[in-house]
LOPA-69349 format. One line per field, with one value per residue (C-alpha): residue in three letters; x, y, z. Coordinates in steps of 0.05 Angstrom, whole numbers, plus 32768, in hexadecimal, padded with zeros to 4 digits. Example, Ala and Ser with C-alpha at 12.3 -4.5 7.8 and 13.67 -1.06 7.14 Angstrom:
! LOPA-69349
resn ALA SER
xx 80F6 8111
yy 7FA6 7FEB
zz 809C 808F
END
This chain:
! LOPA-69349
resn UNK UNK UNK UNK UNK UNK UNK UNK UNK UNK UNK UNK UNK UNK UNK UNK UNK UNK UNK UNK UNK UNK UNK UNK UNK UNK UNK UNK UNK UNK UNK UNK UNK UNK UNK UNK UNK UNK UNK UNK UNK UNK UNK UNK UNK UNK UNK UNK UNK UNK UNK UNK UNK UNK UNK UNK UNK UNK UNK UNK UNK UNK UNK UNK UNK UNK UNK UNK UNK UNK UNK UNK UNK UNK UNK UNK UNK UNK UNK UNK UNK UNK UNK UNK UNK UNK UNK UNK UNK UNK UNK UNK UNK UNK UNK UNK UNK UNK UNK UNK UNK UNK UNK UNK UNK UNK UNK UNK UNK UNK UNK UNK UNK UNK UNK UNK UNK UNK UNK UNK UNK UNK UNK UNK UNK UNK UNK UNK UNK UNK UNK UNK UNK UNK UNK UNK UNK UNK UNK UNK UNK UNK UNK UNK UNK UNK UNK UNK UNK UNK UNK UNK UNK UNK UNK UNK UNK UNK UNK UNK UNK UNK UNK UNK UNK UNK UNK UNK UNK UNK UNK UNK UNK UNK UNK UNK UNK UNK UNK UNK UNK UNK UNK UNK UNK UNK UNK UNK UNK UNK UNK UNK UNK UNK UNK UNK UNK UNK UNK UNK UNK UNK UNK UNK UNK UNK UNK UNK UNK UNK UNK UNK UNK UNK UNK UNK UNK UNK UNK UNK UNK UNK UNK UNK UNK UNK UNK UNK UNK UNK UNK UNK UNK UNK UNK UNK UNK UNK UNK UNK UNK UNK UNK UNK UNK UNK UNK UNK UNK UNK UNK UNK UNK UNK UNK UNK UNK UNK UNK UNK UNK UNK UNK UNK UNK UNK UNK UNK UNK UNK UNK UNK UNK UNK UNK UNK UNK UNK UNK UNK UNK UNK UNK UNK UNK UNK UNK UNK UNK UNK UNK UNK UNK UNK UNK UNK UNK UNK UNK UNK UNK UNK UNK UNK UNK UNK UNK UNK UNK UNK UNK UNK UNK UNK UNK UNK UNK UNK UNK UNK UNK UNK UNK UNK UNK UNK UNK UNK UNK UNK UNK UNK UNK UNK UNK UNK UNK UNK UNK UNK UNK UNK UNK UNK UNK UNK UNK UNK UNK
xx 9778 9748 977A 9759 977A 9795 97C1 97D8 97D2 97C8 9815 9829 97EA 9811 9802 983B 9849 9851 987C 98A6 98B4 98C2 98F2 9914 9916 9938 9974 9979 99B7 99E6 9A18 99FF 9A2B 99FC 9A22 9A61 9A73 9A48 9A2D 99E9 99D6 998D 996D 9923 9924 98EB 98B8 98D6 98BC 9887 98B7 98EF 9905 98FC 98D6 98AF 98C6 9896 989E 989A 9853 983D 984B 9860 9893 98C1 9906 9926 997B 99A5 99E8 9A0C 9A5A 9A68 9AB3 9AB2 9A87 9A88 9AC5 9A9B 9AA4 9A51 9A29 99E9 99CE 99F0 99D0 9992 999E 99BE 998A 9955 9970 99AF 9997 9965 999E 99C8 9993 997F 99CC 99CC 998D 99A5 99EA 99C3 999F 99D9 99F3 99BE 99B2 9992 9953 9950 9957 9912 98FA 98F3 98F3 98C4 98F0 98FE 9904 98BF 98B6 9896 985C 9853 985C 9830 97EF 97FD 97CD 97F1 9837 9817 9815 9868 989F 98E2 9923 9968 9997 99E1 99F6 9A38 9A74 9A96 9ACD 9AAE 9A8B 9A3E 99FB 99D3 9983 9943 9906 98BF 989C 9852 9868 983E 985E 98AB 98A6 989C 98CD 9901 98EE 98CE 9914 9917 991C 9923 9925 9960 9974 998B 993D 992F 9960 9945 98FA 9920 9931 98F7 98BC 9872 9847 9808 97D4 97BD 976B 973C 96FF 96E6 9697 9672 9653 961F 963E 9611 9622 966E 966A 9646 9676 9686 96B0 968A 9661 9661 966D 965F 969A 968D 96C0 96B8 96DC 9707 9754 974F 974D 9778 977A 97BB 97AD 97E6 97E5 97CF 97B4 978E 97A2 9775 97A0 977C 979E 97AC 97D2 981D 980A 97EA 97D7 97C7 9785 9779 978D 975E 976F 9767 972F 9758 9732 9721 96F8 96D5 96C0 96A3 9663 962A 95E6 95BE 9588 95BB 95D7 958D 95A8 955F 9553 959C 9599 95F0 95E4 95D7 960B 963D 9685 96B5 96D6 970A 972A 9772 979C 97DB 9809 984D 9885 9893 98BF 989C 98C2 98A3 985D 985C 9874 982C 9812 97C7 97D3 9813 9823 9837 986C 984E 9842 9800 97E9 97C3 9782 9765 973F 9784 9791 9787 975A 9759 9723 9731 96FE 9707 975C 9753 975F 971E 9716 973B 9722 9714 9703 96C5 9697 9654 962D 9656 965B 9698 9698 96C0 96B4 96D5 96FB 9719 9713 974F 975C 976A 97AB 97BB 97DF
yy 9084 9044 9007 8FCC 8F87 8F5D 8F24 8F1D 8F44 8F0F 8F1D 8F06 8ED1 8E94 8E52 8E24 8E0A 8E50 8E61 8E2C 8E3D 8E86 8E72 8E40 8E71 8EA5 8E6D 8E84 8E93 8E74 8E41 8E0C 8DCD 8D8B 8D63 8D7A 8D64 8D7E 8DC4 8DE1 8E19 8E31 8E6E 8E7A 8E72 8E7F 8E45 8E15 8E07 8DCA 8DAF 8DA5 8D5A 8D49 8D1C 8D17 8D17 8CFD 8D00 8CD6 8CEC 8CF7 8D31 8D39 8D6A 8D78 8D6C 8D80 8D79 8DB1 8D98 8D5A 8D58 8D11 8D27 8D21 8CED 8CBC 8CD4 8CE2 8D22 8D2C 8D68 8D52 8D73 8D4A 8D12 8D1E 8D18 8CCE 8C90 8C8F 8C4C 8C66 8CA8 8C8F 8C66 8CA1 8CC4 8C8B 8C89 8CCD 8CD5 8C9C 8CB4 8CFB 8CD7 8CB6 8CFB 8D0B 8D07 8CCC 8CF0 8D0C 8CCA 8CB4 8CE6 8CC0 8CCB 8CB0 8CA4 8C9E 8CEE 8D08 8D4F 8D77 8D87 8D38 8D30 8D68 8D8F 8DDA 8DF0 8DC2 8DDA 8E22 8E0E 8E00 8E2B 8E2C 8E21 8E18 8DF4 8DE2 8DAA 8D80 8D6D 8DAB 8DBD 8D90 8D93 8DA0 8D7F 8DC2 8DAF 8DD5 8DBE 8DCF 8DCF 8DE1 8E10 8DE8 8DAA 8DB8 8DA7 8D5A 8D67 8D7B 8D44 8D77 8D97 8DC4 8E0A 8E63 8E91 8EB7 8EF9 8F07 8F01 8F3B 8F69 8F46 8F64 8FA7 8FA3 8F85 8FAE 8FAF 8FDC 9002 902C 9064 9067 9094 906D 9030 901D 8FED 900A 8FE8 8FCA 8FF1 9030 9021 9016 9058 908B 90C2 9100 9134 90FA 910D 90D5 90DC 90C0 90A9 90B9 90F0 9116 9116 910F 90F5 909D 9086 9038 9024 8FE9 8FB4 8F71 8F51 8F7D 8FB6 8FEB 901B 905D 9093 90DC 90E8 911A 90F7 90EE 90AE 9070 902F 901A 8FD9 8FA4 8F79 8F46 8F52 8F10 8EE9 8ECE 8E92 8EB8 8EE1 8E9E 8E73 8E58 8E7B 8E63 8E48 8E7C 8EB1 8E8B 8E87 8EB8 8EC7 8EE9 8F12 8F53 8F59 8F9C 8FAD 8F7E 8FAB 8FB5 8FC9 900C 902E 9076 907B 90BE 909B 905D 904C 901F 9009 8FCF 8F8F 8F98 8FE2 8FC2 8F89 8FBF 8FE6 8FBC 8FD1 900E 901E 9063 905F 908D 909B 90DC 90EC 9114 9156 914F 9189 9192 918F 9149 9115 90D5 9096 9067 9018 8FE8 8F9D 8FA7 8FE1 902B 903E 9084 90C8 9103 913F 914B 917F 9190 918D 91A6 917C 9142 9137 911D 90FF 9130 90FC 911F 90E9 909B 9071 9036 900C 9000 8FC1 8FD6
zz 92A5 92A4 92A6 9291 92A1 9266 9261 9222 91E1 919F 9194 91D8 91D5 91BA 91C7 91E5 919F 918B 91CD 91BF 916E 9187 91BA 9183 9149 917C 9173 9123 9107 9140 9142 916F 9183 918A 91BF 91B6 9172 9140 9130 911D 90F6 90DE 90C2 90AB 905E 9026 9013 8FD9 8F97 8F94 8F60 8F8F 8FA5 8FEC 9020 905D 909E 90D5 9122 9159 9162 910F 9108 90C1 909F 905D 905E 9018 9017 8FF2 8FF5 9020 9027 8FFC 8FF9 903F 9052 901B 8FEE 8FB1 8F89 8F87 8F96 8FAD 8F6F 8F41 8F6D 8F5B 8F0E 8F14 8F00 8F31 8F53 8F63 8F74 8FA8 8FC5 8FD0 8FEA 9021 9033 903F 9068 908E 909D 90B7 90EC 910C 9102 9131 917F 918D 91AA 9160 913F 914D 910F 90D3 9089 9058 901C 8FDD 8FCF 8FA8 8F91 8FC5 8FAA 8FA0 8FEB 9005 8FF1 8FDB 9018 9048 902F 9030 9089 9083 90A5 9083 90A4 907B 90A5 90A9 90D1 90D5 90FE 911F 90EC 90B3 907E 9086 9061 904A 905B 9051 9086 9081 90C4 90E4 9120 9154 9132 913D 9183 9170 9144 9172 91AB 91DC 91E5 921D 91F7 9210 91E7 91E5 91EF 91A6 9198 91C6 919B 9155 916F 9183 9136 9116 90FE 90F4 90CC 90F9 90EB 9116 9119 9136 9134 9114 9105 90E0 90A9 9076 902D 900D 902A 9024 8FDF 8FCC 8FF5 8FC5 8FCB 8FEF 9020 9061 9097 90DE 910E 914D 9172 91AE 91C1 918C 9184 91D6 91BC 9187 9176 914F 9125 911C 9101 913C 916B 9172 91AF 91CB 91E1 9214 9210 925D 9280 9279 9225 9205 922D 921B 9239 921A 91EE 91C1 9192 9149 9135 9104 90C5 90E7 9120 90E8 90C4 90FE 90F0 90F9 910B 90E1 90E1 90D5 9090 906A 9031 9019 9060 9061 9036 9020 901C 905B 9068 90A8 9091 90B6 90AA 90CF 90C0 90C6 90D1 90C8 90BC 90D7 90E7 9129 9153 9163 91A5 91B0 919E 91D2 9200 91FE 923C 9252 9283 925F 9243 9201 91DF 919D 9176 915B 911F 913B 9123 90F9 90BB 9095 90A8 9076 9091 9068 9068 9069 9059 904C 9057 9026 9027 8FFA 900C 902D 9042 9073 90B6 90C9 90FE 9102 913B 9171 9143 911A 90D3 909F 905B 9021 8FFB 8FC9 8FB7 8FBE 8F89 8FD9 8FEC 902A 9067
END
């Protein structure tokens, strides 16, 4: 087989913002002591509502992110039968008081490398503090944090991945090994593809059952590409089974959308018919482990099952993140075709 070299796949491609929020995430769900004395407990939670109370947090460097508090142990700390709940529906002057005391008892709760993050008070809903497209950018973590044995404030923090290093003082971070088993465990959807082409909008559009389309793939059933999220990998069928021969990276919206020259955006010169699309045909769609996935290196062979390809087997087309069409495979002359057989209403993978 033809090894190619390749680095990095776009799921091992992170950036060192995105190294370091994969090596802190892999910390999820453990009880961590801070210095001896206090212990810290996060998780990855769902977005809030825009309606929730809350303020901005701001690093060192300006970084900026949401802080919004759940619950903090009065009882304990200040010997007040409160929720923090029933805080927020006192007068707004003694709320806002409670609500500075509290922040301010958190950040001498805090290591003093920590204490340098500040918090831009009085509390304001969310949606107040942050644009809907900016909040749209926020990672959610719920956290639990307190003396060991004590009571412990219940927070929710909204952070930009490549902003949590700021966050967290540049704090020396590795993943752990739990993350390796929570990628044995953790899934991704693929899609098994013979061949892919670019295909004009107008001739998309008018595929009916019967059409014939040519595929360009030869010889066929010896390349299949499986399609993830991410990444795109080109297998080989050698001798020993199926082999990875390369990687590419799947182009992201913002690749697709970088400005073009300006002779290539006069619309009165571009017919949007003839407009290529791109159009893959898929013989099949699975689950598999992110940890099996990042384990399809470039020379690799890959242990995967593939459909046998006859005229019995069912090929979808996908257009636009769509399945539009299905249908048959036939021969023509030494050319193989796609005969469509039915149209799909589309379906997203």
């Amino acid at each position: 087989m033809n090894q190619h070299s390749m680095n990095t796949s776009s799921y091992q491609n992170h950036t060192s913002a995105l190294d370091y929020w994969n090596a802190a995430v892999s910390y999820s769900g453990q009880d961590l002591t801070i210095e001896s004395t206090h212990t810290l407990n996060f998780n990855q939670c769902e977005a809030h509502a825009g309606s929730k109370l809350g303020c901005v947090l701001k690093s060192p460097t300006g970084a900026t992110a949401l802080l919004i508090v759940e619950d903090y142990p009065f009882q304990a700390h200040l010997h007040i039968n409160l929720s923090f709940a029933d805080v927020l529906q006192l007068d707004v002057g003694l709320r806002d008081a409670l609500i500075e005391g509290t922040i301010s008892h958190l950040r001498h709760e805090l290591p003093v490398d920590f204490q340098r993050v500040s918090a831009e008070l009085p509390f304001h809903s969310v949606e107040a503090l942050m644009s809907d497209a900016d909040r749209a950018e926020l990672s959610w973590f719920s956290i639990r944090y307190g003396e060991i044995g004590g009571a412990a404030a219940c927070l929710s923090i909204g952070v930009r991945p490549e902003d949590l290093s700021s966050f967290l003082n540049g704090l020396p971070l590795t993943s752990q090994p739990v993350w390796k088993g929570l990628r044995e465990r953790l899934t991704t959807r693929v899609c098994l593809s013979l061949c892919s082409a670019h295909l004009p909008a107008a001739d998309v559009a008018a595929l009916q059952p019967g059409d014939l389309v040519l595929l360009d793939t030869e010889p066929l059933g010896q390349t299949i590409t499986v399609e993830g999220p991410h990444s795109r990998h080109h297998l080989v069928l050698v001798e020993q089974g199926w082999g990875c021969e390369r990687i590419e990276r799947v182009a992201s919206m913002s690749d697709v959308n970088e400005p073009q020259p300006a002779e290539t955006r006069e619309v009165s010169s571009v017919d949007l018919s003839q407009m290529p699309i791109a159009v893959r045909f898929e013989i099949d769609e699975r689950e598999i482990t992110l940890a099996e996935l990042e384990s399809w290196t470039a020379g690799s062979l890959v242990n995967i099952t593939v459909p046998a390809l006859s005229e019995e087997l069912t090929v979808f087309v996908r257009a636009g993140g769509q399945r539009i069409a299905q249908g048959n495979l036939v021969q023509i002359d030494n050319r193989v075709a796609l005969r469509i057989a039915k149209l799909d209403q589309g379906t997203g993978l």
